[in-house]
C-alpha positions, 0 to 999 in steps of 0.5 A, a space after each residue: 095283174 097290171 104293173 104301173 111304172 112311172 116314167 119320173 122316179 127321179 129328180 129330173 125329166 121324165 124318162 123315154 119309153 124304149 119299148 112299145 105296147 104289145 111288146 113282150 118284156 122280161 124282168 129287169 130289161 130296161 124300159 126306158 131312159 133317161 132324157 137328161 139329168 135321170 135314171 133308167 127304168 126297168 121292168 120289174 116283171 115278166 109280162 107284155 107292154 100294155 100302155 105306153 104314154 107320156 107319163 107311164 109304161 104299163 105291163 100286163 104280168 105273166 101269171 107266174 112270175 120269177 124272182 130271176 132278172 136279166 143282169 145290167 149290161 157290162 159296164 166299165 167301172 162301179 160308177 157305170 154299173 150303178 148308172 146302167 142299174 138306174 139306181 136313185 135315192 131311196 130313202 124318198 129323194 129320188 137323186 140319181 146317184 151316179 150323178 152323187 158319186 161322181 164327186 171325189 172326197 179324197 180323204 173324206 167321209 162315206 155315210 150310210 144313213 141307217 136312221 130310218 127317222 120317220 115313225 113306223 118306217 122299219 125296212 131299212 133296219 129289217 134288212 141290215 140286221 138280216 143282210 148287213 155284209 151287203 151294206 157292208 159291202 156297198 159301203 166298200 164301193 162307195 168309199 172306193 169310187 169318191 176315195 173317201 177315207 173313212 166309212 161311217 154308218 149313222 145309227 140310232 142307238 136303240 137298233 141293237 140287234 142291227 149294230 151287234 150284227 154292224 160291228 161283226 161284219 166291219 172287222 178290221 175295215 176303216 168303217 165305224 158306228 156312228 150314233 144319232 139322237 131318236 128324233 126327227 129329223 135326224 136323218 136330214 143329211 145336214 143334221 148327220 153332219 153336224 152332229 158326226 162330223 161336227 160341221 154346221 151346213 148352211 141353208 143349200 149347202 151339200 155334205 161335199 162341203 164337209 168332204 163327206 157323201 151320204 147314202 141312205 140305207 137302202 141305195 147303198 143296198 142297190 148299189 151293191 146289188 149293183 157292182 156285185 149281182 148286177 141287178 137293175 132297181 126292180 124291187 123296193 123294201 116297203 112298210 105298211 102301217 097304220 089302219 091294217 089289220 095286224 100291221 099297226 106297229 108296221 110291217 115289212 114287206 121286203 123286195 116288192 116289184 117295182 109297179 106294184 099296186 098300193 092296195 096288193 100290198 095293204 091286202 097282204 099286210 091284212 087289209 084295212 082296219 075299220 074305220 080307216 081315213 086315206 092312204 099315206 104315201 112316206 112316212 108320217 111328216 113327210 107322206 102324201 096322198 095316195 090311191 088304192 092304185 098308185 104303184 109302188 117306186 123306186 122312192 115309196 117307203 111307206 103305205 100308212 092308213 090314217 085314221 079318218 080325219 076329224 072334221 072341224 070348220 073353223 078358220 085354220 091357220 097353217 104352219 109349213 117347215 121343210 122337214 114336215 109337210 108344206 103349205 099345199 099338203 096343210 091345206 089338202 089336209 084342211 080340205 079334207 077336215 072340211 075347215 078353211 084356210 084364212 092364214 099362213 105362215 112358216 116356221 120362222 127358222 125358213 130361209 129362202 135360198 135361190 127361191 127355195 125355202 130351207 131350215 136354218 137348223 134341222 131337228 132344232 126347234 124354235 119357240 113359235 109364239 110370235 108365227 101363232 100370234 100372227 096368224 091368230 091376228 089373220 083370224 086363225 081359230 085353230 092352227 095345223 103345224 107341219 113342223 118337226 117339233 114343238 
């Protein structure tokens, strides 16, 4: 089987291949690196390099496999070993995390975000109720490298099984149990703060403006991997949803190699439910659209199947919000129901900071009548909002 490893799974440039085709690699040896602002890449298999090009190495996998890896090389300190594992935002951000950790909150607040806002999405709670000393565990090290005080992991309240098993792992630790609202986007690192630490972030700032950091889930997973197993990033906890067959509700499947086809995992999850529309890449607001053989990385979460889109061709107007989907995904979106766009807009909330639209107050919607009546004046018949609220 061929493995696909994109050479940017990160915010930053595209990383340097370090190996050449017909070169015989083993699971977690590095395979490229980072140019820049990045994070290295490591083989997730055991296998031979097949294709090496700007964009992507790709490794033709033994038949049989092992879950056995090569350990990161010896490093000095936890933040060194984290950066050597080439770990980056999993909840789908893609931000190098040595380069997060980096900042020292003396006294301030270390946040698992253990909300797994989006719909359907269950692999982050799946395994903090099956492995909840190793978040734990990351948590510890993640206090431990920016001497942040207190520990904190943000939760909804409905994951009970997950926090009765929270509260017997933190013992006598500085670490408590934080509660979110069952909305999205409550995983937005903005709304974590102000509602925990009750600090109202402006447009563009970062949670080291209320002396705090956050991780999501599955990072602080692989940070501990990390430290304690020195494990590399070679394999994502997805889940599959939608228009699969036994898979509705969602299915976990957990430590999938990194590189792994999309349409491996739909077929293991029970295959395609007729009729079925495309393939979603994230989670329902914030997804995009995949192939059958987009690989899996360090930032896929979610393989949603849709259900055919509907089509429709009357003149459409969109509505873009940063915590759903923006203007080209809108417009794919139309594309695709066969309708035009005639208008635009975005919810009224959007500011522009340093060219980059924000939301002034994530997961607090407002009354949208005067952004409709705008776009029904720009002849909009119909109108498709990717705002995270009414």
């Amino acid at each position: 089987m061929k493995f696909r490893f994109p050479l940017k799974q990160h915010v930053g440039g595209p990383c340097v291949p370090i190996v050449k085709v017909d070169d015989e690699v083993k699971r977690g040896q590095k395979i490229a690196e980072p140019n820049g602002l990045g994070a290295n890449i490591h083989s997730s298999v055991n296998g031979k390099v097949q294709s090496v090009t700007e964009s992507e190495i790709i490794i033709l996998g033994d038949k049989n496999q092992s879950k056995d890896f090569l350990p990161i090389d010896e490093t000095d300190d936890a933040l060194d070993a984290i950066a050597e594992a080439g770990i980056v935002g999993a909840g789908g951000a893609g931000f190098p995390t040595h380069v997060k950790l980096k900042t020292k909150i003396p006294g301030g607040y270390a946040i698992v975000n253990a909300t797994e806002c989006e719909p359907i999405l269950g692999h982050n709670i799946h395994y903090l109720e099956e492995n909840t000393e190793k978040i734990i565990s990351g948590l510890k090290i993640i206090m431990d490298i920016t001497e942040a005080e207190h520990g904190i992991v943000a939760i909804k309240p409905k994951h009970k099984e997950a926090i009765s098993k929270l509260k017997a792992a933190i013992g006598d630790d500085n670490i408590e149990i934080k509660y979110l609202p069952d909305l999205y986007p409550a995983g937005d690192e903005r709304v974590i703060v102000r509602e925990l630490l009750g600090v109202e972030l402006k447009p563009g700032q970062l949670p080291g403006e209320a002396n705090a950091v956050i991780q999501n889930l599955e990072t602080t997973k692989n940070i501990a991997l990390a430290v304690e197993d020195r494990k590399p990033v070679i394999d994502k906890d997805v889940t599959i949803g939608g228009r699969v067959k036994g898979a509705q509700e969602g299915k976990t499947i957990m430590d999938v190699p990194i590189g792994y086809p999309v349409k491996e995992l739909i077929e293991e999850a029970g295959g395609y439910l007729e009729p079925h529309g495309e393939i979603v890449l994230g989670g329902p607001f914030t997804g995009k659209h995949g192939k059958e053989d987009t690989p899996v990385t360090k930032t896929l979460g979610g393989i949603l199947i849709a259900m055919p889109f509907p089509q429709d061709k009357r003149k459409f107007g969109i509505l873009a919000c940063e915590c759903g989907a923006q203007e080209n995904r809108l417009k794919e979106i139309v594309e695709a129901m066969g309708g035009n766009v005639v208008a635009e807009e975005k919810c009224k909330r959007m500011v522009d900071v340093n060219g980059r639209y924000r939301c002034e107050l994530p997961g607090i919607c407002p009354g949208q009548a005067s952004t409709v009546l705008s776009l029904k004046k720009k002849g909009a018949e119909v109108i498709l909002t990717g705002s995270c609220g009414d």
